[in-house]
C-alpha positions in Angstrom: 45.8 -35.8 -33.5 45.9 -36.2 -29.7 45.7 -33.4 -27.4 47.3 -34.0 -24.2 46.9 -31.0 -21.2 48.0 -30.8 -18.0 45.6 -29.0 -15.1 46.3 -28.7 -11.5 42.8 -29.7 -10.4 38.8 -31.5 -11.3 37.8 -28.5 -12.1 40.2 -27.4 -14.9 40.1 -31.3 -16.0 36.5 -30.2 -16.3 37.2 -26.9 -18.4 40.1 -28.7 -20.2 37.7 -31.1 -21.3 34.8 -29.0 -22.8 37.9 -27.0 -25.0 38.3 -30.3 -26.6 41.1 -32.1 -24.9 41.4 -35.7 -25.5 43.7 -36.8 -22.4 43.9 -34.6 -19.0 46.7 -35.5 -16.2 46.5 -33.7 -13.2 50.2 -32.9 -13.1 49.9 -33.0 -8.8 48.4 -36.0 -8.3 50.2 -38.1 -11.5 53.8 -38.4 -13.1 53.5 -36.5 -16.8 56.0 -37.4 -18.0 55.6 -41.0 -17.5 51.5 -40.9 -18.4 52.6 -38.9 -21.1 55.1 -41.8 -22.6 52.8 -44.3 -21.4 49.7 -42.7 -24.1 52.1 -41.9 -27.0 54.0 -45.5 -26.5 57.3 -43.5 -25.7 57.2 -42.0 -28.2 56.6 -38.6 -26.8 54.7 -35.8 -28.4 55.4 -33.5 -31.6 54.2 -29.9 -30.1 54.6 -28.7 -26.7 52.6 -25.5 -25.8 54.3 -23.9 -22.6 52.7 -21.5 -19.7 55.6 -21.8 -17.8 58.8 -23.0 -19.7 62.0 -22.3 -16.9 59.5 -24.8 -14.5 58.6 -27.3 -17.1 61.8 -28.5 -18.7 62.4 -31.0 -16.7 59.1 -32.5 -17.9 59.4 -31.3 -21.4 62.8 -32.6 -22.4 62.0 -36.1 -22.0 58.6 -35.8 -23.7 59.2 -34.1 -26.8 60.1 -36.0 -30.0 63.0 -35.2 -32.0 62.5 -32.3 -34.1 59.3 -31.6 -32.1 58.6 -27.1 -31.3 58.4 -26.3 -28.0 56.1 -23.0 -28.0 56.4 -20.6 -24.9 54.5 -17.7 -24.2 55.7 -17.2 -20.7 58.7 -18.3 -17.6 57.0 -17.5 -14.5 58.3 -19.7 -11.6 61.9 -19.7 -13.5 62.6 -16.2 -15.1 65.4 -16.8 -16.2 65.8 -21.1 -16.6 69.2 -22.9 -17.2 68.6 -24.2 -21.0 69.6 -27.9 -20.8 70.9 -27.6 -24.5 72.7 -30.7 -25.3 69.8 -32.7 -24.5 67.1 -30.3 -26.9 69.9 -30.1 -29.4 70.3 -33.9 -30.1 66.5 -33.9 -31.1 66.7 -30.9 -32.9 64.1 -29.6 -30.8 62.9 -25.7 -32.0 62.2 -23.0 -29.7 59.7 -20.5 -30.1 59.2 -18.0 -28.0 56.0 -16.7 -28.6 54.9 -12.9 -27.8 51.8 -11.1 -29.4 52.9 -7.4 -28.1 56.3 -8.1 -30.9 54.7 -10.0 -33.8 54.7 -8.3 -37.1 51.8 -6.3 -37.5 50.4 -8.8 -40.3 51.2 -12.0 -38.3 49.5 -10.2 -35.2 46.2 -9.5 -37.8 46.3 -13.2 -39.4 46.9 -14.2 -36.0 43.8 -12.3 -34.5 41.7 -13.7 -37.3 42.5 -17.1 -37.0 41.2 -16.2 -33.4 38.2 -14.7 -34.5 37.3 -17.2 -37.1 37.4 -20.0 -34.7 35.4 -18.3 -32.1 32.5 -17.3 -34.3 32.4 -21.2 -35.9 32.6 -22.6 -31.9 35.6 -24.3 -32.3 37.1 -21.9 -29.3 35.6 -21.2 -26.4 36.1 -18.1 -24.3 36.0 -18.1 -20.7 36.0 -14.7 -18.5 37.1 -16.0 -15.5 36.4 -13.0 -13.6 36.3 -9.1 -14.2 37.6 -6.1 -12.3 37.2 -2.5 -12.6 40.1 -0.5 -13.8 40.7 0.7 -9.9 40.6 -2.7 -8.5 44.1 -3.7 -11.1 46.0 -5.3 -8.2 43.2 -7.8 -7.1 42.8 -8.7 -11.1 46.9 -9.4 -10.6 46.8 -11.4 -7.8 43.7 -13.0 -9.4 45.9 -13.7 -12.2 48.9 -15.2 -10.4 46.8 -17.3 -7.9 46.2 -19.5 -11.0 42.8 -20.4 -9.2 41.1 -18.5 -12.2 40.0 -20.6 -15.2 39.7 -18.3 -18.4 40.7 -14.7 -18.7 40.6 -12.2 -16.2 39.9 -9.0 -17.7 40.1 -5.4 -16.6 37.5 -3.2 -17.3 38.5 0.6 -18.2 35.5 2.1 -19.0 
């Protein structure tokens, strides 16, 4: 399996790298969609994991193979992103819109120990990217939404 990301500078090629990506385009300096066809030999890729779905159609239509899931856990830049159906329809392209806060309460526990398992074997790493007391919550947002923090920022309460 090949593991393709996406970062917006060295330094999260860097990080990208260490979690165990095989292939890192810098999506401001190259074209991803055509590096992306160029590495799978146009054929595109089977799984799409999505920070930002409403911004990245344009880049994930043409990349995703037919009957390939596109998994979203958020729509920042685009809250509310014209759905170019016809075009994920012919591939039979599934759309899963992924959010922890509404899984089932057994999915969310199978979920969470997945997680766990694969932090305590060292197959996931965990990065804090920076912490914040509980009064300084705004800063930890704008932190957040910078998107010059690599890893988690967390918020502590007590």
């Amino acid at each position: 399996m090949l593991v393709i990301t996406t970062v917006s500078s060295d330094e999260k090629a860097t990080h990208a790298k260490t979690a165990g990506a095989d292939t890192i385009i810098n999506y401001k300096t190259e074209d991803v969609v055509a590096r992306v066809l160029e590495l799978t030999d146009g054929a595109g890729v089977d799984r799409i994991v999505e920070v930002d779905f409403g911004a990245n159609l344009p880049i994930d239509v043409p990349i995703i193979k037919p009957t390939g899931v596109i998994a979203s856990y958020s729509s920042t830049a685009v809250r509310e992103p014209i759905l170019p159906y016809y075009p994920l329809a012919y591939k039979g392209v599934t759309l899963h819109f992924v959010q922890a806060y509404v899984m089932a309460a057994a999915q969310r526990q199978a979920m969470l120990a997945d997680v766990i398992s694969l932090l305590k074997s060292g197959a996931l790493i965990h990065r804090v990217g920076s912490c914040f007391k509980l009064s300084e919550t705004v800063a930890a947002h704008e932190a957040l939404e910078s998107g010059r923090v690599i890893g988690n920022v967390v918020v502590e309460v007590a």
